[in-house]
N, C-alpha and C positions, 0 to 999 in steps of 0.2 A: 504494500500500500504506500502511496507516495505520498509525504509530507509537506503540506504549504507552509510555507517562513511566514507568520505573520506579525506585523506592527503596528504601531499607531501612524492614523493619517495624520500628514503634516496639514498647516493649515491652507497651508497654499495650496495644495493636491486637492483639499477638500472644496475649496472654494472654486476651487477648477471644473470638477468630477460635479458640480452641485449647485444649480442657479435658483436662486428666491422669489416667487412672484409675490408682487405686492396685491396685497386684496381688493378688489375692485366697489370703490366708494357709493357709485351708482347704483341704488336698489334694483332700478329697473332694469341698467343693463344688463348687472350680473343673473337675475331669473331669466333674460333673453338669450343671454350667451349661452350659458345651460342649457336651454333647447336646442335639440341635434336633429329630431325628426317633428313631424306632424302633433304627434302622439304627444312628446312634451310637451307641445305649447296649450294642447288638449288637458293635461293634468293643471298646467299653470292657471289655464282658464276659468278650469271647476274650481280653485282656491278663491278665486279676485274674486266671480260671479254669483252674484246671487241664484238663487236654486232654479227660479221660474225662470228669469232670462237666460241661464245656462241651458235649461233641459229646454226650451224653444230653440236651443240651435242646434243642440246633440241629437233630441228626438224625431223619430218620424212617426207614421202613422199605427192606426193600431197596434199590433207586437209588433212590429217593429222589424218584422221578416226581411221587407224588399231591403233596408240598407244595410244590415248584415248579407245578407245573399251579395250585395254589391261589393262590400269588401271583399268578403271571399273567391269572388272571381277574380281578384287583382292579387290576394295571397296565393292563386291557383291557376298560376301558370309557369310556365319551365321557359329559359331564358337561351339563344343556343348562340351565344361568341363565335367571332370570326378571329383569325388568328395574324400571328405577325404584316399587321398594318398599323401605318404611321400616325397616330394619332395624338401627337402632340399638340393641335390643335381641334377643336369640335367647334363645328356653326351650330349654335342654336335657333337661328332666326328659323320664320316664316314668312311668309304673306298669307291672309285670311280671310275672307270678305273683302278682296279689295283693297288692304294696308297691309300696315307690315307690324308684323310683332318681332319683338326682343327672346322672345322664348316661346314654345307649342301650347302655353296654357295664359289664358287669361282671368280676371275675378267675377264669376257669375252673380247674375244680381238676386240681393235678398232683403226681404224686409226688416222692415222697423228695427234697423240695424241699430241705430243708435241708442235701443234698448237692452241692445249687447254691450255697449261700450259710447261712452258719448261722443267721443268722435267720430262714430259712425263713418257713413259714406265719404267724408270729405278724406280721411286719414286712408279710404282704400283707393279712391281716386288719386289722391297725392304719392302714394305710394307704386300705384299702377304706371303712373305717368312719370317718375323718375326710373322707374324698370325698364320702361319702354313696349307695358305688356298693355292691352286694353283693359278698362273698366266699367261694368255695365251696372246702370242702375235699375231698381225694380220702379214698378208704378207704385206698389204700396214701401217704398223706401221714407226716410224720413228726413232727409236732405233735397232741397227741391233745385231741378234739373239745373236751375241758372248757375248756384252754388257748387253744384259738382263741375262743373262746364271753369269754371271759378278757380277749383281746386287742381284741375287736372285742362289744365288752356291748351298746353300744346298737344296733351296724347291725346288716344284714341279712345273718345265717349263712346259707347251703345246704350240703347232706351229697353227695357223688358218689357212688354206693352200685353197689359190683361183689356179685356173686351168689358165693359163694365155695364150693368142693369141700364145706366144713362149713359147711353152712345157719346153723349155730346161731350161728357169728362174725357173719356177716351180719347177722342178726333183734340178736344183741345191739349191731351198731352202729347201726343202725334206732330202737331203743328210747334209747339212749343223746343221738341227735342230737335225740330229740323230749324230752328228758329237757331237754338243754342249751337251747333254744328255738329249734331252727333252724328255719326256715320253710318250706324247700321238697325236697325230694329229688330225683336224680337216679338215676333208674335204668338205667345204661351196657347197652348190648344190643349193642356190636361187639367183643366182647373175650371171646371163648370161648374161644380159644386167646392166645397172644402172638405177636404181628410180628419179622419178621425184624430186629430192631436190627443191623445188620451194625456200624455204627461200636462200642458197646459189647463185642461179640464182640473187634473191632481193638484194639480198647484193654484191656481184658481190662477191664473195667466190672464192678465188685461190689459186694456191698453186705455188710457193709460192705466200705468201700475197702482194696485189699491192694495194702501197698509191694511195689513190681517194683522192678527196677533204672530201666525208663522212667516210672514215676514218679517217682520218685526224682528224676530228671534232668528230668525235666517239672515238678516243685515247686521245684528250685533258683531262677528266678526269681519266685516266688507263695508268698517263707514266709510271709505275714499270710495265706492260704488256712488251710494245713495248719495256723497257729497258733491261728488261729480254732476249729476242725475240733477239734482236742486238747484246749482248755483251756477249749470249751464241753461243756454234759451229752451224755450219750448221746442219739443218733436215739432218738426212741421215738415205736413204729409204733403207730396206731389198732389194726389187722387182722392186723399175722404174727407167730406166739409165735415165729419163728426164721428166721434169714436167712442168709447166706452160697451165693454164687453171683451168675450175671448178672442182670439187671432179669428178662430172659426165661423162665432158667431159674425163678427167681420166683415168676412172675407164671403160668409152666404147670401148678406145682405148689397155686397157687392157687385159678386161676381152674378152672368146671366148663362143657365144651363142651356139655352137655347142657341149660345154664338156657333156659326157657321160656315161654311168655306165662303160666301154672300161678304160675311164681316170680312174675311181675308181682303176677299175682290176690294174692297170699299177702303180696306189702310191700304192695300197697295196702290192706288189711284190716287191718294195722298202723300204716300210716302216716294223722294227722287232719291234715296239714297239704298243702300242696299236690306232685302228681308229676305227675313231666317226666322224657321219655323221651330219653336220651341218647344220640348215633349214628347216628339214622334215617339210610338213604339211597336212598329212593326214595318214589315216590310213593304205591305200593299200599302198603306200610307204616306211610306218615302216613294214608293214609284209615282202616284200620281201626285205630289208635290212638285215630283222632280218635272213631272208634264206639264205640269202649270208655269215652270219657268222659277222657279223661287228661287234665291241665292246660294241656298242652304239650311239645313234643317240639322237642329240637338237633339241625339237621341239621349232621352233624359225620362226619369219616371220621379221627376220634380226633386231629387231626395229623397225618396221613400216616403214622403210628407204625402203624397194624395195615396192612389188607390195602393195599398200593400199587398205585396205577394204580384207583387207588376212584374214584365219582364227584365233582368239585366239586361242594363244596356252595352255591357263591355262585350255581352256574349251574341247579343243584336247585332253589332259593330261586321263581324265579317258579311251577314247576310245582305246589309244592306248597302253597304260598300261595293260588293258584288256586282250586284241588281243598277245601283244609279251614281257611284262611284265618280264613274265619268262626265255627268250631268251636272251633279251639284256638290259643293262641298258638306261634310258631313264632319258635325262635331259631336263631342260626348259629354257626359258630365254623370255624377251621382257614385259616389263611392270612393272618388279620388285621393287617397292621404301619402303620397312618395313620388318622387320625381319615376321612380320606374315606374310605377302605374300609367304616369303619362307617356313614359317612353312605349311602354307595351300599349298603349292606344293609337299612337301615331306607325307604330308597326303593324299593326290587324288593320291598317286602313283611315283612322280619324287622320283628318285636316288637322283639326285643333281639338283642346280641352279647356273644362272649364272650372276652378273650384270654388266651391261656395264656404262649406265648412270649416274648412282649412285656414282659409282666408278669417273667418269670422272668429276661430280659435287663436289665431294671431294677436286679432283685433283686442278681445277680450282679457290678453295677458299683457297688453302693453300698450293700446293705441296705436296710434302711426308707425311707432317703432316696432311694434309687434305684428304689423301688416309687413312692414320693410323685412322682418326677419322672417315668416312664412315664405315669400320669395326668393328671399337670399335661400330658406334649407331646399326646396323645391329646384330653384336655379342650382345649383351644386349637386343635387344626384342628377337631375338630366345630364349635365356634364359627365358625371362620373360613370351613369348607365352605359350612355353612348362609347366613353373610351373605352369601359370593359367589355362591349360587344365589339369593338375596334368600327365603328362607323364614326367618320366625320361632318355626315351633312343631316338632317332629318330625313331627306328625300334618300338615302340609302338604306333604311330604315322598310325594311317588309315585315310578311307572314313567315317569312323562313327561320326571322329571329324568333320568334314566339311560341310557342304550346300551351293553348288554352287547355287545361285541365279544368274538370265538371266533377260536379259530386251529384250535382242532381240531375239522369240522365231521365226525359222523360217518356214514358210507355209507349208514345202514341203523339205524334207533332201534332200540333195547333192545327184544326180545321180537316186534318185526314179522318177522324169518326165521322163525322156530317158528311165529307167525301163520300164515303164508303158508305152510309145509309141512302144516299142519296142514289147510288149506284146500283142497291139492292131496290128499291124501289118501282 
């Protein structure tokens, strides 16, 4: 057995061998810096957040099936590297609807955001637009469109456009985003009714927010929340002269189950800039969208926020890509938490991606700085995906890198039992 000589370190050796970081004086940075993925900024947010405005952005509908199933299709695929190629640099750019993005994902629009965190829309526009990624606002957001336009002057606005019980609100926030210079519209097609918020309901979720006694007791450790929340301006909504009640209640009195491909025809006669249909979820849907000429269509099941047990959209993605690929651009959204997620979407075919959650988990751990840091962890595994597959363009980026793995295979495809009755008939 051989013996090591040992001594004491001198001090010089040790001061060599051993460097001291000083402790970082900033509360916020240091919780920011500490986040490395999605998921941290996710724990971070459940600490700052109050219970109600936390589980409105975590939650979706009923159990809560469709966005577990959505993550799972993105932990459940197999990734296949290409080997000794140069990639010491990666382009992450695209173009997307007609502009150009800084990276393949931009910030999907969500409500009454500023009930996540009060800087709300202005801190994700702000953030979007030093990225160089687009920023979309919803109709029920709580930053009104001039203000974002405000926040985000040079980049790239989008408008999320719901079809409302009174047309006229609609047409005037239509006119108003084309007024502002936003470039693209989104016209939402899964939201006739509203989804079962069950956690909202639990929590007695309003808008505005009303002191319970469990609030009360849920805000004793989160008073810079509620401090924030008080001694900034009022929410002020795009789209509802009046509020009070649940998101749902809301969102029923709002929304009209009756809109139509009629309302399509009628914003696109309005709208000179580009539409993209939001929600698709099937295939015959995106072909005659793609007929009618539209710029682009999200395959999206809102979040898992409307109908639950909807289709994934990650697993939508090759069939419909297939079918109208070449017609229209085709984006994704709903389950997104890692830069590979979005790299495996833009490999199975998506144009682009979009995150909502992600973004609004940022939001809620830091404000601005916590929107800046969501894109900064997203921006850095795209990169890092890409080098360890060895592609350096997006557009190098196919189905060869990817293997969608399924857990749930099912018995019998959509629409072949009606086939086949219809056959024996």
């Amino acid at each position: 057995m051989s013996h090591i000589k040992r001594q004491l370190p001198h001090p010089k050796e040790l001061f060599a061998a051993v460097s001291f970081k000083f402790p970082e004086l900033d509360a916020k940075k240091r919780r920011l810096e500490s986040a490395l993925t999605i998921d941290d900024l996710r724990r971070i947010a459940k600490r700052r957040t109050p219970r109600a405005a936390f589980d409105y952005t975590d939650g979706a509908a009923d159990r809560e099936i469709s966005i577990a199933r959505a993550r799972h299709a993105f932990e459940d695929i197999e990734f296949h590297p290409s080997i000794l190629r140069d990639v010491s640099t990666v382009d992450t750019s695209t173009t997307i609807f007609g502009g150009p993005s800084a990276q393949p994902f931009g910030i999907a629009p969500t409500g009454f955001t500023r009930l996540m965190q009060t800087e709300g829309e202005g801190a994700g526009a702000g953030a979007a637009g030093a990225a160089g990624i687009p920023f979309t606002l919803s109709t029920l957001g709580t930053t009104s469109i001039e203000n974002v336009k405000a926040a985000n002057p040079n980049g790239r606005n989008w408008f999320q456009l719901y079809v409302m019980r009174k047309r006229e609100i609609s047409y005037g926030l239509v006119e108003r985003a084309e007024k502002a210079g936003f470039d693209t519209l989104f016209f939402t097609v899964d939201t006739p009714v509203a989804g079962a918020r069950l956690r909202d309901k639990r929590n007695g979720f309003s808008i505005p927010p009303q002191l319970t006694a469990g609030t009360v007791l849920n805000a004793i450790p989160r008073p810079w929340w509620w401090f924030d929340f008080l001694t900034t301006p009022p929410l002020e909504f795009a789209s509802l002269s009046s509020t009070g009640g649940t998101v749902g209640e809301l969102l029923n009195s709002a929304m009209d189950p009756s809109i139509s491909f009629d309302d399509l025809d009628i914003i696109r006669s309005m709208w000179n800039g580009k539409i993209v249909v939001k929600g698709v979820q099937n295939v015959e849907d995106s072909k005659r969208l793609a007929d009618l000429g539209v710029d682009g269509i999200v395959l999206s099941n809102h979040g898992g926020r409307q109908l639950d047990q909807a289709p994934v959209p990650f697993h939508l993605l090759p069939d419909v890509v297939r079918e109208v690929g070449n017609d229209v651009e085709v984006a994704i959204d709903t389950g997104i938490m890692s830069g590979a997620d979005i790299v495996a979407s833009i490999a199975m075919g998506a144009k682009f991606t979009l995150i909502g959650r992600a973004y609004l988990y940022g939001l809620m751990a830091g404000g601005r700085e916590g929107v800046d840091r969501t894109i900064a962890i997203l921006s850095e595994q795209v990169e890092r995906t890409m080098k360890l597959l060895q592609v350096t363009t997006l557009e190098e980026l196919s189905p060869k890198h990817v293997t969608q793995l399924q857990r749930l295979t099912p018995r019998i495809a959509a629409g072949a039992l009606s086939d086949a009755a219809l056959a024996r008939a």
